[in-house]
mmCIF entry with sequence, helices, sheets and N, C-alpha, C, O atoms, coordinates in Angstrom:
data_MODEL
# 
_entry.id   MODEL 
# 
_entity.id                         1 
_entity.type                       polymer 
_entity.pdbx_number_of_molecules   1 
# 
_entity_poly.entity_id                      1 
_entity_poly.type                           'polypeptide(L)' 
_entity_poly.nstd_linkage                   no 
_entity_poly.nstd_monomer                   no 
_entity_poly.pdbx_seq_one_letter_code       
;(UNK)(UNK)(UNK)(UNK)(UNK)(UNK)(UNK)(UNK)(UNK)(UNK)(UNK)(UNK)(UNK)(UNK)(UNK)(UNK)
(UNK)(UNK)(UNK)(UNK)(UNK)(UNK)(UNK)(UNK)(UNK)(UNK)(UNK)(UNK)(UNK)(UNK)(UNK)(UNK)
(UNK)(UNK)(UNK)(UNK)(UNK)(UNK)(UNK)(UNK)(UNK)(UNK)(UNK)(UNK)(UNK)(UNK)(UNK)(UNK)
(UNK)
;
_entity_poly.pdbx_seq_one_letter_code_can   XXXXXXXXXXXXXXXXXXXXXXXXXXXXXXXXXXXXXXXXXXXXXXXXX 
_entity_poly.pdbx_strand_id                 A 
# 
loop_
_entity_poly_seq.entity_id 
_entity_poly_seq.num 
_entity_poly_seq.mon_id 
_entity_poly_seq.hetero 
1 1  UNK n 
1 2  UNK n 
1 3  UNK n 
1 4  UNK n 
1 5  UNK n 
1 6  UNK n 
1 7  UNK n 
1 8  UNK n 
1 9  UNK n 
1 10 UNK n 
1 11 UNK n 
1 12 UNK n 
1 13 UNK n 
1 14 UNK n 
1 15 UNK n 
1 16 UNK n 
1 17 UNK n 
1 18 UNK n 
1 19 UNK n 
1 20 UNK n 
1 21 UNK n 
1 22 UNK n 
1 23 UNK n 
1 24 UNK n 
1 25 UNK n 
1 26 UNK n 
1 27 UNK n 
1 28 UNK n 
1 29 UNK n 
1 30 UNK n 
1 31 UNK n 
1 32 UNK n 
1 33 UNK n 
1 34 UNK n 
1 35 UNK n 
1 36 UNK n 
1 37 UNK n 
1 38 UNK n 
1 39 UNK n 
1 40 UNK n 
1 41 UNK n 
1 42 UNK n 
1 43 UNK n 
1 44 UNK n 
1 45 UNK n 
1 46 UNK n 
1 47 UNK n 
1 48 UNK n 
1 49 UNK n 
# 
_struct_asym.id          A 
_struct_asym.entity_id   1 
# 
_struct_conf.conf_type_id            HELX_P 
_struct_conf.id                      HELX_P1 
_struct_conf.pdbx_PDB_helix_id       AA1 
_struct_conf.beg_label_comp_id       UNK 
_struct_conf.beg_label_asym_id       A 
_struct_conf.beg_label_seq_id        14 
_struct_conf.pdbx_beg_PDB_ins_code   ? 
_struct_conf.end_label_comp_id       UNK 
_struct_conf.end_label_asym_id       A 
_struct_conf.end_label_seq_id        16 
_struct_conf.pdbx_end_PDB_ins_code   ? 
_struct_conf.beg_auth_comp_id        UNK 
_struct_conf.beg_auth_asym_id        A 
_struct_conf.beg_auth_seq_id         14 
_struct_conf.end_auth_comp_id        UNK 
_struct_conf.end_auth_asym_id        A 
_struct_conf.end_auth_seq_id         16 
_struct_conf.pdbx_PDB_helix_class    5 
_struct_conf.details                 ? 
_struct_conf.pdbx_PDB_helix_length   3 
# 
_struct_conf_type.id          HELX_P 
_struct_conf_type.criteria    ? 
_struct_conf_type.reference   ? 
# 
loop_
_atom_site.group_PDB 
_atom_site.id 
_atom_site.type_symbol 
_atom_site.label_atom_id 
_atom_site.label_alt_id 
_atom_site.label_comp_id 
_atom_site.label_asym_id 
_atom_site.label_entity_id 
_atom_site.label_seq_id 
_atom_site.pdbx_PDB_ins_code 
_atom_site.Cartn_x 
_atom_site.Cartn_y 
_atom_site.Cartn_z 
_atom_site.occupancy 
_atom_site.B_iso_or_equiv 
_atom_site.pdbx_formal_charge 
_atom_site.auth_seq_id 
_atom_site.auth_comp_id 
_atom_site.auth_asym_id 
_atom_site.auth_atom_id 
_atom_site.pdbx_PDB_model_num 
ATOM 1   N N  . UNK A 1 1  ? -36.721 -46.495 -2.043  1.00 0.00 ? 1  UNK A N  1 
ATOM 2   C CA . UNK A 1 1  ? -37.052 -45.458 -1.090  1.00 0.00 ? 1  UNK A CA 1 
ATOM 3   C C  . UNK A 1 1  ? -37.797 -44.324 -1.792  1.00 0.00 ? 1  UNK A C  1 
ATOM 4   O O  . UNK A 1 1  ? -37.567 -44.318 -3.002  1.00 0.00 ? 1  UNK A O  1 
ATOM 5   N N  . UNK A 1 2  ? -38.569 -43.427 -1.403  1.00 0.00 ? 2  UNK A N  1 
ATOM 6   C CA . UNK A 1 2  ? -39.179 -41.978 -1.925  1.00 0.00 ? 2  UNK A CA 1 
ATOM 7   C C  . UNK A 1 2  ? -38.901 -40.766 -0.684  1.00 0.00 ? 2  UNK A C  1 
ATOM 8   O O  . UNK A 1 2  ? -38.434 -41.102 0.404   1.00 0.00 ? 2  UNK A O  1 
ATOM 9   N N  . UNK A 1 3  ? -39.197 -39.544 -0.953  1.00 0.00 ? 3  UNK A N  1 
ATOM 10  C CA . UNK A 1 3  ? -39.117 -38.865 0.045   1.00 0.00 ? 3  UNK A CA 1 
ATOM 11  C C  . UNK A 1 3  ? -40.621 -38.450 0.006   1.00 0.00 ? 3  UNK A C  1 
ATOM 12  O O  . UNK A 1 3  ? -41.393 -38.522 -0.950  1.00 0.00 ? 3  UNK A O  1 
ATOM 13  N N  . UNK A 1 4  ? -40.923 -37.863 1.654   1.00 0.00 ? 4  UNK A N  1 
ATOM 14  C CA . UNK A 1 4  ? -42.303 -37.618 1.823   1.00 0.00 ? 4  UNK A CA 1 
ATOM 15  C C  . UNK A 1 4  ? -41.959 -36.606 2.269   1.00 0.00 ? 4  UNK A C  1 
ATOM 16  O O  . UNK A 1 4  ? -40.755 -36.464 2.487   1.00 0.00 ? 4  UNK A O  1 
ATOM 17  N N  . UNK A 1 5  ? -43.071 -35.305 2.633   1.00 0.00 ? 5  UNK A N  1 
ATOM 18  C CA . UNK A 1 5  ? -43.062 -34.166 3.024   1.00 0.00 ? 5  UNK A CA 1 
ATOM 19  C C  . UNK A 1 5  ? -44.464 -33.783 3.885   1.00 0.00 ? 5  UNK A C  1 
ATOM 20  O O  . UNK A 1 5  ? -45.684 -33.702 3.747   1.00 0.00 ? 5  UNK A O  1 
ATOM 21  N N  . UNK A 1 6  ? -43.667 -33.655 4.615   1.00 0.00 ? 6  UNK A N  1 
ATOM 22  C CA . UNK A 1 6  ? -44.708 -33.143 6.120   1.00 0.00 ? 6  UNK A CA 1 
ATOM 23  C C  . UNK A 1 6  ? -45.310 -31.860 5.817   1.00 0.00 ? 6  UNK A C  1 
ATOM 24  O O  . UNK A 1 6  ? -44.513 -30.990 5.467   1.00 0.00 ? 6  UNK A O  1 
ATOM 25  N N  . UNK A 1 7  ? -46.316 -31.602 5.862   1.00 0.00 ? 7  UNK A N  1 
ATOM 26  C CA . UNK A 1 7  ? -46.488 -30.140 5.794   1.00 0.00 ? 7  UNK A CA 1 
ATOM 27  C C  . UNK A 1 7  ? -47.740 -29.053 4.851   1.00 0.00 ? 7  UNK A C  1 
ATOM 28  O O  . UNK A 1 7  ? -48.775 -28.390 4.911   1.00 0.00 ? 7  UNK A O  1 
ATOM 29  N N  . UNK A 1 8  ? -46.608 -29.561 4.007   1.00 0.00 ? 8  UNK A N  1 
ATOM 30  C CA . UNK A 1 8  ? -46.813 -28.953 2.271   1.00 0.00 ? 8  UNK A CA 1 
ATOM 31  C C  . UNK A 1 8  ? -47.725 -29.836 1.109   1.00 0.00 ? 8  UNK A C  1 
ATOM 32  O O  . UNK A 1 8  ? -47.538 -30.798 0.363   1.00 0.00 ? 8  UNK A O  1 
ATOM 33  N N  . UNK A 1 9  ? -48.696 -28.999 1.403   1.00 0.00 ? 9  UNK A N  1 
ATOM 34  C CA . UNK A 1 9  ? -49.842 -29.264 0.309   1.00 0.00 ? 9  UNK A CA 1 
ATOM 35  C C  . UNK A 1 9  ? -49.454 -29.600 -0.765  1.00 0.00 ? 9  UNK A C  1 
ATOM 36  O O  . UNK A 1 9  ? -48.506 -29.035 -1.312  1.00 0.00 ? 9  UNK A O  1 
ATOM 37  N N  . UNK A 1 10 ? -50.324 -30.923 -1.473  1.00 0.00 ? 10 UNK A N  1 
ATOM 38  C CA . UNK A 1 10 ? -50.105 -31.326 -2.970  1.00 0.00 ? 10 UNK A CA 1 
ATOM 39  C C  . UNK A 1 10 ? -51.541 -31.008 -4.122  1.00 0.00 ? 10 UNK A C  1 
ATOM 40  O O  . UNK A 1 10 ? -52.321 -31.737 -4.736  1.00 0.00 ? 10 UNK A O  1 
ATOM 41  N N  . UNK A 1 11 ? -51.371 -29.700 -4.003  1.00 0.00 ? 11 UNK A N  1 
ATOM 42  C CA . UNK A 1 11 ? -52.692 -29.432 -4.423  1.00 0.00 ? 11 UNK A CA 1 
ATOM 43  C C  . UNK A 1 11 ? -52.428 -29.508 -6.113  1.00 0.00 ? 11 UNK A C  1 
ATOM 44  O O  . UNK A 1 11 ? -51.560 -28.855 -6.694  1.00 0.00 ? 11 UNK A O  1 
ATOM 45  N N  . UNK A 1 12 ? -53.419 -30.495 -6.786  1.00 0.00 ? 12 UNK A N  1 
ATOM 46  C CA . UNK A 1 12 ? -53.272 -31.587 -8.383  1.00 0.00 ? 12 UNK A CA 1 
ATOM 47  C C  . UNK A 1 12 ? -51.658 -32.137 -8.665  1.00 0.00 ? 12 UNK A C  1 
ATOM 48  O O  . UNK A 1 12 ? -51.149 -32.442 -9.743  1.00 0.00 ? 12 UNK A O  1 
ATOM 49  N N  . UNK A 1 13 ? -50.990 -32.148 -7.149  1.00 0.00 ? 13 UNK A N  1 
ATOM 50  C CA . UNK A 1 13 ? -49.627 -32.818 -7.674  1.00 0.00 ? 13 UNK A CA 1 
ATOM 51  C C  . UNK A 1 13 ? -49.368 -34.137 -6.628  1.00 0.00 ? 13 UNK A C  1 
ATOM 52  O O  . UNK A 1 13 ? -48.261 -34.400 -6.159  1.00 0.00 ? 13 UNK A O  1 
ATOM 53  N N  . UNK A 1 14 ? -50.444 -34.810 -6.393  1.00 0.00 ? 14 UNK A N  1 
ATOM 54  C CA . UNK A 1 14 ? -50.290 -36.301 -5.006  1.00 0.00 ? 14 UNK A CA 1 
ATOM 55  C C  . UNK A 1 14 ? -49.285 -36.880 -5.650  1.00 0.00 ? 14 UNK A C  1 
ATOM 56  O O  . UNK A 1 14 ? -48.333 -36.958 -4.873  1.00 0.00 ? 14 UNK A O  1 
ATOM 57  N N  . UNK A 1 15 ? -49.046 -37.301 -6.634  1.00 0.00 ? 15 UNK A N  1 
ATOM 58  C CA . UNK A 1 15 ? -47.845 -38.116 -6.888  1.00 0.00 ? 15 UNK A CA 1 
ATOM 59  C C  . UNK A 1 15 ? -46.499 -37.678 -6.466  1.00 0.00 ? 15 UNK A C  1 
ATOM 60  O O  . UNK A 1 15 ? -45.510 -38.338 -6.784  1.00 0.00 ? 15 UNK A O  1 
ATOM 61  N N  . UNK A 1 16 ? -46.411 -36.554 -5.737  1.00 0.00 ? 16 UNK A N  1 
ATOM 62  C CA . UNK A 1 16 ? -45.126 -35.806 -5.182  1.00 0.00 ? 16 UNK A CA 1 
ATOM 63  C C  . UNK A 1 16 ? -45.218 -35.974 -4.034  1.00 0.00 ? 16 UNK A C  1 
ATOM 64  O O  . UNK A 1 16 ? -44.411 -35.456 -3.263  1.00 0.00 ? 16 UNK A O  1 
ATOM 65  N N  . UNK A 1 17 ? -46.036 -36.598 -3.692  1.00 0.00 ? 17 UNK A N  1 
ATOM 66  C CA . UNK A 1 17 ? -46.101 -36.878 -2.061  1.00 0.00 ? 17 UNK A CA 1 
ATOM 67  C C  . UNK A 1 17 ? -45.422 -37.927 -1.469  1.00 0.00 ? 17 UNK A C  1 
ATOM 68  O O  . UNK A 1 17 ? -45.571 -37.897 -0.247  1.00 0.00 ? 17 UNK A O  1 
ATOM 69  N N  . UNK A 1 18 ? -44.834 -38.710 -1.799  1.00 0.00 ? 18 UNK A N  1 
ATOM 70  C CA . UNK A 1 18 ? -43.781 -39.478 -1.720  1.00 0.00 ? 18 UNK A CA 1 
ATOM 71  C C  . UNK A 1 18 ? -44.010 -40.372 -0.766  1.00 0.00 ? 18 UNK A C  1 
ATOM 72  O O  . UNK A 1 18 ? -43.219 -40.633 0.140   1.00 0.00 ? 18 UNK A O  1 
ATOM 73  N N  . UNK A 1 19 ? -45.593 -41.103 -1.005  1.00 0.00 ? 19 UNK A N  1 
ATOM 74  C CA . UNK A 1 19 ? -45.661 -41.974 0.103   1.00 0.00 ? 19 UNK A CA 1 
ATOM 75  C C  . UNK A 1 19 ? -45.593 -43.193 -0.263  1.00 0.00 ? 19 UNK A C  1 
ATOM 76  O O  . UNK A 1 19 ? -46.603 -43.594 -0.842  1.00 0.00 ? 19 UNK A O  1 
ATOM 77  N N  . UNK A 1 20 ? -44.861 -43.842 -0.147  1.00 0.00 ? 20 UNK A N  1 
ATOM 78  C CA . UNK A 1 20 ? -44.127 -45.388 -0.760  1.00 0.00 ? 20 UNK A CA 1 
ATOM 79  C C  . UNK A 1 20 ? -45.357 -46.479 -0.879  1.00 0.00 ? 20 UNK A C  1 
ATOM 80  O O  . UNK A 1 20 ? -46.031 -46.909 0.058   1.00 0.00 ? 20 UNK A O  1 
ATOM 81  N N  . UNK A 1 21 ? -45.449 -46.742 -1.976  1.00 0.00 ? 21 UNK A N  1 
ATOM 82  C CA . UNK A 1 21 ? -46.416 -47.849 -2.254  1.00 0.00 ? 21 UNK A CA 1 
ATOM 83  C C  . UNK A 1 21 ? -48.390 -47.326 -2.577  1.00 0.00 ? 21 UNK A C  1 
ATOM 84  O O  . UNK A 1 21 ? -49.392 -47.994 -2.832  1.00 0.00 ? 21 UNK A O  1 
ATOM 85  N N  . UNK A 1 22 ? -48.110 -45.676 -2.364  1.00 0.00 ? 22 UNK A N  1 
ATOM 86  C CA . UNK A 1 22 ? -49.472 -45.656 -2.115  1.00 0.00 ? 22 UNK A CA 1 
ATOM 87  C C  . UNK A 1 22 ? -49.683 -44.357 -3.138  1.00 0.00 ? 22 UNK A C  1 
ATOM 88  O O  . UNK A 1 22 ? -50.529 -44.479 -4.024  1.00 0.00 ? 22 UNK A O  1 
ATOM 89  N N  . UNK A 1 23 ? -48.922 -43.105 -3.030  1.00 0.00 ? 23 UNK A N  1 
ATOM 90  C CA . UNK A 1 23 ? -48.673 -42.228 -3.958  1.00 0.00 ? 23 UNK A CA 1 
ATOM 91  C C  . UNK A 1 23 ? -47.816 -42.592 -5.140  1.00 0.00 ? 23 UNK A C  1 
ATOM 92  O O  . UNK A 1 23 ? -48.087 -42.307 -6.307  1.00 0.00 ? 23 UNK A O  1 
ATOM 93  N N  . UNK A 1 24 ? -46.555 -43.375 -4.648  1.00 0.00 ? 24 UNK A N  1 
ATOM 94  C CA . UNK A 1 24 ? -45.267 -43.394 -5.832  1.00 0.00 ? 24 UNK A CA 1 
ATOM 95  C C  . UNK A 1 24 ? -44.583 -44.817 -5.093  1.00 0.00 ? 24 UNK A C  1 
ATOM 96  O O  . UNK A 1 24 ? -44.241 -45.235 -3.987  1.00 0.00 ? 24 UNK A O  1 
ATOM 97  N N  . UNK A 1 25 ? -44.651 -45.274 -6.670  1.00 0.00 ? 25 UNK A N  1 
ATOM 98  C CA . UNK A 1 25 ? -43.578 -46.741 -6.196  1.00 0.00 ? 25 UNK A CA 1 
ATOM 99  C C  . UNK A 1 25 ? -41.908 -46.261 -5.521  1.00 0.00 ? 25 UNK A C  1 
ATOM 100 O O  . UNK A 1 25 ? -41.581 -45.083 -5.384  1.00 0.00 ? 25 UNK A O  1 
ATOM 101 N N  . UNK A 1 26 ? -41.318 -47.036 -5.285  1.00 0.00 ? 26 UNK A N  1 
ATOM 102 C CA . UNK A 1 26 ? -40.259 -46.676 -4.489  1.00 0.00 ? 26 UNK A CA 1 
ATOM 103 C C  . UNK A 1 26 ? -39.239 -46.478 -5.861  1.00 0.00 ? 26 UNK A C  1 
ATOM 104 O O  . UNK A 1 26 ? -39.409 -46.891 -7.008  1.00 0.00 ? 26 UNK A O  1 
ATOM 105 N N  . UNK A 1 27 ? -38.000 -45.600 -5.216  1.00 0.00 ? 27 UNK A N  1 
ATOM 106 C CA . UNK A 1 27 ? -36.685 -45.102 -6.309  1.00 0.00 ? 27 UNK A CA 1 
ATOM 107 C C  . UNK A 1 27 ? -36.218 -46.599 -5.981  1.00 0.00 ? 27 UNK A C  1 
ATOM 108 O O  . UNK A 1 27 ? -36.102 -47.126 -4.874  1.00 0.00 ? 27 UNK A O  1 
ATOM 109 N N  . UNK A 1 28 ? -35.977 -47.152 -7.287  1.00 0.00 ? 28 UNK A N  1 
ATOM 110 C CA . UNK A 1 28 ? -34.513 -48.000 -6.819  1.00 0.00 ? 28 UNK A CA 1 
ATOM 111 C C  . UNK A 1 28 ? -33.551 -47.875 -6.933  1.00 0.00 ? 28 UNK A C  1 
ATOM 112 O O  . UNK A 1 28 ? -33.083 -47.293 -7.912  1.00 0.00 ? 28 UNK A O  1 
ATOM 113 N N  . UNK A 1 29 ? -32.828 -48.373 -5.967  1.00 0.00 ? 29 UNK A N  1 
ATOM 114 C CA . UNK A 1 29 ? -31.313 -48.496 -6.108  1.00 0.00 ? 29 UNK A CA 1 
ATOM 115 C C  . UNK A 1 29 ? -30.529 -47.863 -7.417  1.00 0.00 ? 29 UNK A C  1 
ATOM 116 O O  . UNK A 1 29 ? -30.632 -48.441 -8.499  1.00 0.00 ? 29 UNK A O  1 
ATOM 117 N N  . UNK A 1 30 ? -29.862 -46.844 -7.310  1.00 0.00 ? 30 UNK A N  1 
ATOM 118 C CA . UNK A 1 30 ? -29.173 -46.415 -8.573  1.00 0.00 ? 30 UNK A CA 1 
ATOM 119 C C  . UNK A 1 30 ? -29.583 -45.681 -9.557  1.00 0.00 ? 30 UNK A C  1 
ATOM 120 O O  . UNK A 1 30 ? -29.098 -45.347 -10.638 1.00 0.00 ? 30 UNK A O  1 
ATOM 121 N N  . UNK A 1 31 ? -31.144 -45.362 -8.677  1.00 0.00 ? 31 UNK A N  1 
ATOM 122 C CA . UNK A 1 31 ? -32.087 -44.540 -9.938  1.00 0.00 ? 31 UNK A CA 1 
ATOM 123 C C  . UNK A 1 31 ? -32.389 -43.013 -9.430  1.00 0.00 ? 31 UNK A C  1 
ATOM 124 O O  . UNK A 1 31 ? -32.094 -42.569 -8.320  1.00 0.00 ? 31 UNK A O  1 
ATOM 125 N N  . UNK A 1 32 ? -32.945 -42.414 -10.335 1.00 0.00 ? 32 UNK A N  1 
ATOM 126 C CA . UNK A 1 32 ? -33.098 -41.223 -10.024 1.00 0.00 ? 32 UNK A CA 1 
ATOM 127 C C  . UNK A 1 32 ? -35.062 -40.683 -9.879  1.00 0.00 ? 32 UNK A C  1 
ATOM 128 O O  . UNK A 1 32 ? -35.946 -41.229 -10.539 1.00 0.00 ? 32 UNK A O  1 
ATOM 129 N N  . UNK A 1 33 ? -35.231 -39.879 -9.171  1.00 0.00 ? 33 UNK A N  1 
ATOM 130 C CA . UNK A 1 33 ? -36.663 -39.563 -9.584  1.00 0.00 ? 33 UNK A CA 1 
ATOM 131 C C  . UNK A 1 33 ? -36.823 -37.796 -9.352  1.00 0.00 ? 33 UNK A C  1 
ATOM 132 O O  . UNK A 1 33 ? -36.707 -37.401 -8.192  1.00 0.00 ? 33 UNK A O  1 
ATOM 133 N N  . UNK A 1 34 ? -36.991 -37.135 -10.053 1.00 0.00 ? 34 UNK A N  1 
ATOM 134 C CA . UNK A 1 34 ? -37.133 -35.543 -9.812  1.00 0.00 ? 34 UNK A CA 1 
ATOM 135 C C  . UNK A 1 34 ? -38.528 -34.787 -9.316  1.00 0.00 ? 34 UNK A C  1 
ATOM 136 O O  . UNK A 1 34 ? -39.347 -34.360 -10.130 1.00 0.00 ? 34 UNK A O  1 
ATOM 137 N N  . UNK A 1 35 ? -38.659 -34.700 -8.182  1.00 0.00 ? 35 UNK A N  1 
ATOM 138 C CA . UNK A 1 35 ? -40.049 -34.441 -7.150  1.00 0.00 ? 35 UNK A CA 1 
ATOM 139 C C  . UNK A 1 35 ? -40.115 -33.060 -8.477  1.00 0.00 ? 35 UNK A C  1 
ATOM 140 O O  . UNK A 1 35 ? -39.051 -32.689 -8.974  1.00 0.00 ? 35 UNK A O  1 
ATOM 141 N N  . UNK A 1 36 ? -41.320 -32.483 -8.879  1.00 0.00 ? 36 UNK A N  1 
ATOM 142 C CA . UNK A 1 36 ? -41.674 -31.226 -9.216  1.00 0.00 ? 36 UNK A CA 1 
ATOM 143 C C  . UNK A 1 36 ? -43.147 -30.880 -8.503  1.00 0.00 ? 36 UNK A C  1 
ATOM 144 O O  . UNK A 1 36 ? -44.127 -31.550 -8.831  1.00 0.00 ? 36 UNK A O  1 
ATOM 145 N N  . UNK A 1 37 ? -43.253 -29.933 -7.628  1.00 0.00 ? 37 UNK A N  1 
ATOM 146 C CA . UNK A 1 37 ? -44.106 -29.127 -7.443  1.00 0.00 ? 37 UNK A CA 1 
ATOM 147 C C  . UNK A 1 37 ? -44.118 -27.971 -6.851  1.00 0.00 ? 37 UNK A C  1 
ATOM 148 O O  . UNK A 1 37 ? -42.941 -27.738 -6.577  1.00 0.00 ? 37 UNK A O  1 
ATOM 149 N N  . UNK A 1 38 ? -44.960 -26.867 -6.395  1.00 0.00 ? 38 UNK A N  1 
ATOM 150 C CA . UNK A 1 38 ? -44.839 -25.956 -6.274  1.00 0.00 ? 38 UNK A CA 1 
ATOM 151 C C  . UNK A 1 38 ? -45.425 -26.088 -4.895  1.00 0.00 ? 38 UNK A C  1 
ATOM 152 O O  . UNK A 1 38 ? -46.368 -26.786 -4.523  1.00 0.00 ? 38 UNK A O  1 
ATOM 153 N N  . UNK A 1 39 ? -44.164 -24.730 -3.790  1.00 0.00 ? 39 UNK A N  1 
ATOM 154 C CA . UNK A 1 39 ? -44.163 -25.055 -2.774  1.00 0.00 ? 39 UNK A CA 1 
ATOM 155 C C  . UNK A 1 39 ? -44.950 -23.726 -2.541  1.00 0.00 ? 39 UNK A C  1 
ATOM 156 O O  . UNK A 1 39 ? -44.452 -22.724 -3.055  1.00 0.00 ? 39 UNK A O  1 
ATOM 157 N N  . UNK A 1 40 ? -46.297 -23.554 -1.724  1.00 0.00 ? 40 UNK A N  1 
ATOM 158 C CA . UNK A 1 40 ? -46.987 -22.163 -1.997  1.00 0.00 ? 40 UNK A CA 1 
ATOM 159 C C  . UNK A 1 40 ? -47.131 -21.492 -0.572  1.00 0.00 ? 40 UNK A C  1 
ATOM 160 O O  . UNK A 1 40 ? -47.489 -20.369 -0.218  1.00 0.00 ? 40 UNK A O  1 
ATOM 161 N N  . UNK A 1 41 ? -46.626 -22.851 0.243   1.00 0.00 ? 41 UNK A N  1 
ATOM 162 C CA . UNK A 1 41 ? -47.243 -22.389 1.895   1.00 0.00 ? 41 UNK A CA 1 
ATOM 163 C C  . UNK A 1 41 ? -45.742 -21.998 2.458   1.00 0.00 ? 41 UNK A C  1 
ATOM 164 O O  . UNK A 1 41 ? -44.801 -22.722 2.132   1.00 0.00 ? 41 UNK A O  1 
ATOM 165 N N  . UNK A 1 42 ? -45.485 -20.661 3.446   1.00 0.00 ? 42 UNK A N  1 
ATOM 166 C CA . UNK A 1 42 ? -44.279 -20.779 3.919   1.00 0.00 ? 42 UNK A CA 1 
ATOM 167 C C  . UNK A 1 42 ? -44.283 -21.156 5.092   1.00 0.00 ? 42 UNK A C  1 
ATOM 168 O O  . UNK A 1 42 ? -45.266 -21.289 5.821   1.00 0.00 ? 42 UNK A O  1 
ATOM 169 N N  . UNK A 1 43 ? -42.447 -21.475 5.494   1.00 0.00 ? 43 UNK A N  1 
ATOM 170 C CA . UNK A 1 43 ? -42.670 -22.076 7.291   1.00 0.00 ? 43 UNK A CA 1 
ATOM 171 C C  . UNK A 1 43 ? -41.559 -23.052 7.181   1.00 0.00 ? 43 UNK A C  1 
ATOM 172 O O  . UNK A 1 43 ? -40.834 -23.210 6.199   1.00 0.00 ? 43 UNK A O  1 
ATOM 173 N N  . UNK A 1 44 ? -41.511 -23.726 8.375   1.00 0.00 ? 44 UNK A N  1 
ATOM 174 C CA . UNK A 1 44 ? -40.354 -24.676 8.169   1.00 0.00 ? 44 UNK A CA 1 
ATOM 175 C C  . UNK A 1 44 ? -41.178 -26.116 8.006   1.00 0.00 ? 44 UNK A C  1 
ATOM 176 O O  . UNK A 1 44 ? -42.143 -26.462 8.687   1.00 0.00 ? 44 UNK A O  1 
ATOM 177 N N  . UNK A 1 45 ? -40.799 -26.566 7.358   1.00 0.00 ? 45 UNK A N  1 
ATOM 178 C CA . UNK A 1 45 ? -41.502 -28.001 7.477   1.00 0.00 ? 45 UNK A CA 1 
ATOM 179 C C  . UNK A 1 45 ? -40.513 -29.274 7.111   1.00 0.00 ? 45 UNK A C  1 
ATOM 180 O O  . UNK A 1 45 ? -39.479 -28.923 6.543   1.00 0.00 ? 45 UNK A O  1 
ATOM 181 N N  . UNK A 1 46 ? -40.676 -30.891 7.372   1.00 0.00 ? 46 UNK A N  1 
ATOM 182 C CA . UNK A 1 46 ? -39.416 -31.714 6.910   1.00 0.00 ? 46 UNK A CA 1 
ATOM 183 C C  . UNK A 1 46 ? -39.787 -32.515 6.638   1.00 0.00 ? 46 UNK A C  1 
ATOM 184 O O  . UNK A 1 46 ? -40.854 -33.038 6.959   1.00 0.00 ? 46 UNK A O  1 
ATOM 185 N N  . UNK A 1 47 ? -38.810 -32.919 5.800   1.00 0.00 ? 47 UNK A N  1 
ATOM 186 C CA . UNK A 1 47 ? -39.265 -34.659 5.004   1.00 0.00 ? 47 UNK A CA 1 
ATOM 187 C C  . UNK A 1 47 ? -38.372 -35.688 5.578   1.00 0.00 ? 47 UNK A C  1 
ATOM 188 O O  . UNK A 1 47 ? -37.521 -35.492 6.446   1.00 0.00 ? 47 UNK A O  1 
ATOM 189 N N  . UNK A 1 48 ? -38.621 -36.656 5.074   1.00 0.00 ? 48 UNK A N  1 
ATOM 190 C CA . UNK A 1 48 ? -37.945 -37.948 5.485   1.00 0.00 ? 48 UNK A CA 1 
ATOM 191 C C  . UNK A 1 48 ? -37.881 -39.029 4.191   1.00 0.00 ? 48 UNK A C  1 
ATOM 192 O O  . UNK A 1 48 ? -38.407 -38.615 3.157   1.00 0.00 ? 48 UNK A O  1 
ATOM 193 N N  . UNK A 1 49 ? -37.399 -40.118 4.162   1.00 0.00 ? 49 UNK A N  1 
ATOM 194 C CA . UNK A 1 49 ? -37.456 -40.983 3.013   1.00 0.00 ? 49 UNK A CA 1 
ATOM 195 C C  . UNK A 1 49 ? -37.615 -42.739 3.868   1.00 0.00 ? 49 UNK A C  1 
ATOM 196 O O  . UNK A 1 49 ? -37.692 -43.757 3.180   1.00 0.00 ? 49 UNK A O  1 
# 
């Protein structure tokens, strides 16, 4: 699975975009992955996995 985020710009960080198979291979099972980027736009916005 990855998480994706609606919203929020990946400006020089696409690999945080968490779109399975196309930005970032999927987490597996039992693993960990630590999203880093900087969130610059405010508002409510939501992710999903």
């Amino acid at each position: 699975t990855t998480v994706h985020w609606h919203g929020l710009r990946q400006n020089g960080t696409m690999e945080m975009d968490g779109v399975n198979g196309v930005t970032q291979c999927p987490i597996a099972p039992n693993d960990t992955f630590t999203y880093e980027f900087r969130a610059l736009q405010y508002g409510t916005f939501w992710y999903h996995s």
